[in-house]
N, CA, C and O atoms as CSV, one atom per row, in Angstrom:
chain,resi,resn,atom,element,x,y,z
A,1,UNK,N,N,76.189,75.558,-68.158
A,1,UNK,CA,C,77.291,75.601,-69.085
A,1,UNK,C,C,77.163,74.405,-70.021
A,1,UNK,O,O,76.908,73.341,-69.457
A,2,UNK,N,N,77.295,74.383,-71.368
A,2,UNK,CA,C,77.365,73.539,-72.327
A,2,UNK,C,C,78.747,73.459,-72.864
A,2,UNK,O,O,79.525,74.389,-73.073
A,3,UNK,N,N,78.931,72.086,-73.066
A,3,UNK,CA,C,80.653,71.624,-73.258
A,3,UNK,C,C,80.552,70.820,-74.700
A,3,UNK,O,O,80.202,69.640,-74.714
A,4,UNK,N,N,80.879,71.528,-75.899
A,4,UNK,CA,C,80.942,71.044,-76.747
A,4,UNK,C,C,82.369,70.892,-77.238
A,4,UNK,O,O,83.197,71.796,-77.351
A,5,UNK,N,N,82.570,69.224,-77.593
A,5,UNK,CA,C,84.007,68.840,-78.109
A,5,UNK,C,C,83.543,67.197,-78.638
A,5,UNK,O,O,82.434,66.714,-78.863
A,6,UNK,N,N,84.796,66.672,-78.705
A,6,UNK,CA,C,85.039,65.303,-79.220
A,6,UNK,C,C,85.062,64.560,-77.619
A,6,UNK,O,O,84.999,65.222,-76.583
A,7,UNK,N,N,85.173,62.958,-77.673
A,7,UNK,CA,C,85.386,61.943,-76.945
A,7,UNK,C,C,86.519,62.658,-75.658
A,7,UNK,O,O,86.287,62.720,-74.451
A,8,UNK,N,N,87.607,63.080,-76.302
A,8,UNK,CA,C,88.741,63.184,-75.050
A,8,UNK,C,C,88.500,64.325,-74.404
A,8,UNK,O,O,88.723,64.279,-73.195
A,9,UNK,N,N,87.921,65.839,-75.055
A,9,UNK,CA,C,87.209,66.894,-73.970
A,9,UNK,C,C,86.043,66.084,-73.142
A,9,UNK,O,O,86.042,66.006,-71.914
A,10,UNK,N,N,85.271,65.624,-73.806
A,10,UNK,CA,C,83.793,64.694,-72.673
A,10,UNK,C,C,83.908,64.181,-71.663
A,10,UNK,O,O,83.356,64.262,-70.566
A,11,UNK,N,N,85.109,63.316,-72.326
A,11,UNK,CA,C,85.940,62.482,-70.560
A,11,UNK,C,C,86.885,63.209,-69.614
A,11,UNK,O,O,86.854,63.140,-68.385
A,12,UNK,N,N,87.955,64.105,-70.562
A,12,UNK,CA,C,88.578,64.996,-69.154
A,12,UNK,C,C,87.640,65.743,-68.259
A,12,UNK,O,O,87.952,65.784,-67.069
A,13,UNK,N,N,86.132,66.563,-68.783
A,13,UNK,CA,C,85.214,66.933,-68.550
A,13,UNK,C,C,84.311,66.048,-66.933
A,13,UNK,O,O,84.184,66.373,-65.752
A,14,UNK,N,N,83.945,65.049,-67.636
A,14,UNK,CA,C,83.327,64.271,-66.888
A,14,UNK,C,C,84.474,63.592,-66.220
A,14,UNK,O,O,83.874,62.856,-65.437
A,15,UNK,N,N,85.646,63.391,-66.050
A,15,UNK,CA,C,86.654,62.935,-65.094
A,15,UNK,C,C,86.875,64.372,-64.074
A,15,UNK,O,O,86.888,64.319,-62.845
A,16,UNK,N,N,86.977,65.164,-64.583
A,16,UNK,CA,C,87.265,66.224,-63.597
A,16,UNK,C,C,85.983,67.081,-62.583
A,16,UNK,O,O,86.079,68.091,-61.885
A,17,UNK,N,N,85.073,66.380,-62.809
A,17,UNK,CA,C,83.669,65.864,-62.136
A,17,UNK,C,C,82.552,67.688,-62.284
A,17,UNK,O,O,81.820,68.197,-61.435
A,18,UNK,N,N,82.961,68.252,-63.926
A,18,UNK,CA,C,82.236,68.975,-64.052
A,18,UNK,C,C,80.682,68.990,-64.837
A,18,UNK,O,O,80.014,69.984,-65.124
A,19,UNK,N,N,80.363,67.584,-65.071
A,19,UNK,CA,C,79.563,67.550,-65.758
A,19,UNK,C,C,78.455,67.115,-64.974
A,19,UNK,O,O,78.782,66.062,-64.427
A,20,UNK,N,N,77.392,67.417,-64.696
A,20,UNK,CA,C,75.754,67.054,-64.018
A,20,UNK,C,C,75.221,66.013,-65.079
A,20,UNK,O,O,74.908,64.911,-64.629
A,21,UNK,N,N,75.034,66.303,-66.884
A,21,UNK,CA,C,74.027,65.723,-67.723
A,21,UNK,C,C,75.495,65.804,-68.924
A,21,UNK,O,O,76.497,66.497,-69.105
A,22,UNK,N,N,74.537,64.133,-69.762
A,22,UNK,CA,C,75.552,63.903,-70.783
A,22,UNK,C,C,74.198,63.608,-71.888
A,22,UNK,O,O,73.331,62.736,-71.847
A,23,UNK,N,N,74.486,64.992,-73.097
A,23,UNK,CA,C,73.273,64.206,-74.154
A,23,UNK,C,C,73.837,63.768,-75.352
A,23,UNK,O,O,74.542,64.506,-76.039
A,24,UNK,N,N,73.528,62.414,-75.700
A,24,UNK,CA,C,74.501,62.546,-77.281
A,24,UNK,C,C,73.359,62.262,-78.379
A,24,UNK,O,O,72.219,61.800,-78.321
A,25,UNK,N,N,74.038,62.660,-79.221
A,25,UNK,CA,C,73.322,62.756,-80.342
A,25,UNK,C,C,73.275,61.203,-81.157
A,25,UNK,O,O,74.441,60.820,-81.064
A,26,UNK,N,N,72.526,60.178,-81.875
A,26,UNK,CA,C,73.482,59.217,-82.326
A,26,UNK,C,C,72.668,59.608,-83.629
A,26,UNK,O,O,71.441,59.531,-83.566
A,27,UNK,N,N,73.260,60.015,-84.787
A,27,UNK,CA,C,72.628,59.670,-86.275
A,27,UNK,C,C,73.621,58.629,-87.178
A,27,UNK,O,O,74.850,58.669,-87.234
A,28,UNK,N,N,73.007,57.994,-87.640
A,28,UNK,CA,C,73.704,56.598,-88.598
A,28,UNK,C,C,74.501,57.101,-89.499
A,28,UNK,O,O,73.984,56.801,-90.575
A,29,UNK,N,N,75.727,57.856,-89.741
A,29,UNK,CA,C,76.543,58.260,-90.596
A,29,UNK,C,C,78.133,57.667,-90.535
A,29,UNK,O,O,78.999,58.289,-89.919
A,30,UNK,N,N,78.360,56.669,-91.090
A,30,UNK,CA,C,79.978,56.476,-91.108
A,30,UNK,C,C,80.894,57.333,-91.473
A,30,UNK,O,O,81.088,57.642,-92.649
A,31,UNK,N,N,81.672,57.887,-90.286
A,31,UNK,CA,C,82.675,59.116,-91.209
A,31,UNK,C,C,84.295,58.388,-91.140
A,31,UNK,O,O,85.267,59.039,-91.525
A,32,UNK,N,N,84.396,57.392,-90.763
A,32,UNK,CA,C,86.055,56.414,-90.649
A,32,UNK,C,C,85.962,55.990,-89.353
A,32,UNK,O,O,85.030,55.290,-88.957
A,33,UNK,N,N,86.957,56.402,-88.596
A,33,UNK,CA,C,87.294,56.110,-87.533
A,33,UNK,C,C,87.358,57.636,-86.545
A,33,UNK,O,O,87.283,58.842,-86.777
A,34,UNK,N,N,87.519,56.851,-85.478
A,34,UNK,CA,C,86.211,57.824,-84.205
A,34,UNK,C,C,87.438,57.172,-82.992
A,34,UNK,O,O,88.309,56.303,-83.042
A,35,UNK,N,N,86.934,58.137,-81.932
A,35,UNK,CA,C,86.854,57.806,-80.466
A,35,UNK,C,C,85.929,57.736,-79.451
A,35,UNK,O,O,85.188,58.683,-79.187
A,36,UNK,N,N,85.906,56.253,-78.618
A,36,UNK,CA,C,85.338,55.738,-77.879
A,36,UNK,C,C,84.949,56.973,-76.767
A,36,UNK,O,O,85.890,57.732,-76.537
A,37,UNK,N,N,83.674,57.264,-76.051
A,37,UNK,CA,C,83.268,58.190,-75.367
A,37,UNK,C,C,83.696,57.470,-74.211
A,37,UNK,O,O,84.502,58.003,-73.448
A,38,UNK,N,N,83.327,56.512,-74.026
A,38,UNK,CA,C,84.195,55.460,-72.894
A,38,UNK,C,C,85.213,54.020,-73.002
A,38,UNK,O,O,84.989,52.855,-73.329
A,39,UNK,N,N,86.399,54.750,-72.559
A,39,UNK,CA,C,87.143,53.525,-73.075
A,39,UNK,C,C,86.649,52.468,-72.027
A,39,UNK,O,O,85.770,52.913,-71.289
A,40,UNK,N,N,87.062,51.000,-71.767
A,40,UNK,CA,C,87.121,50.350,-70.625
A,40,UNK,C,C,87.795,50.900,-69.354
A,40,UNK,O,O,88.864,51.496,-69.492
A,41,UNK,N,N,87.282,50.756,-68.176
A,41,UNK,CA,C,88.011,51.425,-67.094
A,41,UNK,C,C,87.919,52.685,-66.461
A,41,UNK,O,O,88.530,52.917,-65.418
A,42,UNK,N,N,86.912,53.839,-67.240
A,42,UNK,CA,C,86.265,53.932,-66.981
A,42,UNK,C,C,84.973,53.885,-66.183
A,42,UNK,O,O,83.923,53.299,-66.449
A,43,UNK,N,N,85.356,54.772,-64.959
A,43,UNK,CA,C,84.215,54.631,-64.066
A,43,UNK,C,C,83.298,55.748,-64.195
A,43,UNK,O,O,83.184,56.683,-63.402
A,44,UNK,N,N,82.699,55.573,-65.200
A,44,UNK,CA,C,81.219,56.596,-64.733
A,44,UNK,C,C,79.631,56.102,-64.792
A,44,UNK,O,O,79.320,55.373,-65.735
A,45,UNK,N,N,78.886,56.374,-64.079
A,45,UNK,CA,C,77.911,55.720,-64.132
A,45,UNK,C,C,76.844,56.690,-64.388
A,45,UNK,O,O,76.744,57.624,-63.592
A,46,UNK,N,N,75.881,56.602,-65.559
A,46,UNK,CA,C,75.104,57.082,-66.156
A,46,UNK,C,C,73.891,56.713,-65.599
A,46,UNK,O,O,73.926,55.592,-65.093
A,47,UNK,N,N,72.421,57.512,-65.498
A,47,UNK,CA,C,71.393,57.102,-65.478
A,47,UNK,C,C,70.363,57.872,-66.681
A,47,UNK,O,O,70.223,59.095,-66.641
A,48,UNK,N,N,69.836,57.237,-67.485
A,48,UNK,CA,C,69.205,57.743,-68.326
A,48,UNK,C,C,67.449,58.293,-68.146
A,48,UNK,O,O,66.440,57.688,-67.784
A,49,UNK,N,N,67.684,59.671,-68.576
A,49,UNK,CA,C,66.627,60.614,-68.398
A,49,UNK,C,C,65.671,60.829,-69.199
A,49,UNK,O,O,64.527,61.154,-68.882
A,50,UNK,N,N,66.265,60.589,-70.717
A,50,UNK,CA,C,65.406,61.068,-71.593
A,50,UNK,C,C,65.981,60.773,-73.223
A,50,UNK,O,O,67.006,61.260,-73.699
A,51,UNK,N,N,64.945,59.767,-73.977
A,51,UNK,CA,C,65.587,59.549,-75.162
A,51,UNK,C,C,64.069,60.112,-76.008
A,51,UNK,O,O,62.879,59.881,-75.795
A,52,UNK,N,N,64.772,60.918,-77.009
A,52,UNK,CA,C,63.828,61.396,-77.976
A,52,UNK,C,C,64.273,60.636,-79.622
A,52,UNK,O,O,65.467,60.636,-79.921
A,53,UNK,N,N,63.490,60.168,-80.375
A,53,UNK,CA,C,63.443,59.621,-81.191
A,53,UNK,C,C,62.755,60.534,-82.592
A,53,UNK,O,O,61.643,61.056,-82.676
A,54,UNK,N,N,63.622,60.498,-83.377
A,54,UNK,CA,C,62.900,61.281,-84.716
A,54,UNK,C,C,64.070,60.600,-85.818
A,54,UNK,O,O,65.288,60.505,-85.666
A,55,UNK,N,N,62.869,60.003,-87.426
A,55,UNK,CA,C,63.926,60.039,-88.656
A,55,UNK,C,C,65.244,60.291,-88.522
A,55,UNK,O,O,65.473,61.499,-88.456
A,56,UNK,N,N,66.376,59.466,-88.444
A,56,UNK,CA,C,67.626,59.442,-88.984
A,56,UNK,C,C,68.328,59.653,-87.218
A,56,UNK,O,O,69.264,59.028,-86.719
A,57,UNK,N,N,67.509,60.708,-86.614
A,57,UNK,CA,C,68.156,60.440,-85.120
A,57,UNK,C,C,67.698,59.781,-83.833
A,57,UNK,O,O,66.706,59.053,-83.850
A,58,UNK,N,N,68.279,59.972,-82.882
A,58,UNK,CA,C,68.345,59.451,-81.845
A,58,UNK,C,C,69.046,60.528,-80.835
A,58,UNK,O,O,70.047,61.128,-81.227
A,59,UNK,N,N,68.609,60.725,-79.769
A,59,UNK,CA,C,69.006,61.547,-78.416
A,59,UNK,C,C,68.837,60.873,-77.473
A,59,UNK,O,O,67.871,60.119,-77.352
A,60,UNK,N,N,69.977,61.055,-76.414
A,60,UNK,CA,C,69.735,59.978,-75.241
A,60,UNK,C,C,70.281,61.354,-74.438
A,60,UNK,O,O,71.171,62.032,-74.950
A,61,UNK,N,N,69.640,61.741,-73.053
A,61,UNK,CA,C,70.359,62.370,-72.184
A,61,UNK,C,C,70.583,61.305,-70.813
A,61,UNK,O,O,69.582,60.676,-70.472
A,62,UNK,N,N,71.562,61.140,-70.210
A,62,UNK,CA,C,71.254,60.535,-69.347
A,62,UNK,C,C,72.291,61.903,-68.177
A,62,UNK,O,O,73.029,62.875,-68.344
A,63,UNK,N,N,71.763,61.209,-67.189
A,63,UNK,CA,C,72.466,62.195,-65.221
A,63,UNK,C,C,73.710,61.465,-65.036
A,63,UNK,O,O,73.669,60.267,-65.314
A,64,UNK,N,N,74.494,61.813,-64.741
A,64,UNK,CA,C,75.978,61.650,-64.098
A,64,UNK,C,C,75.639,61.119,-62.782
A,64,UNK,O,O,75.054,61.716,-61.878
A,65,UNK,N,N,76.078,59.928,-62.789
A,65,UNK,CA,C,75.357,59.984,-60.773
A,65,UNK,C,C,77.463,59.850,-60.183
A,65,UNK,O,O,78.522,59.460,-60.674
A,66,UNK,N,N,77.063,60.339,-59.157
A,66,UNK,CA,C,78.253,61.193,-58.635
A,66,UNK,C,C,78.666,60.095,-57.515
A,66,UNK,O,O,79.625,60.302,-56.771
């Protein structure tokens, strides 16, 4: 299953302990103001799997460790 949304679906998501893998996308575009994917306090702990690199982007997947 793929869970596409903003910051506050990602975290109810990954708080409600349905998520296995987290990939984000990062490309350099300022669009204003945003929300934090993790605020402080926040307990999740990531291990990273796989970053692919190309012009303008960046991909990071990392594992949910449980």
């Amino acid at each position: 299953m793929t869970i596409i949304g903003g910051a506050s679906t990602a975290r109810q998501a990954i708080a409600s302990g349905l998520v296995d893998q987290v990939e984000i996308g990062i490309v350099p575009v300022i669009f204003g103001e945003g929300l934090r994917l993790f605020e402080t306090g926040d307990e999740v702990q990531l291990e990273k799997i796989e970053v692919l690199e190309s012009p303008g982007r960046t991909d990071i997947k990392f594992r949910v460790i449980k």
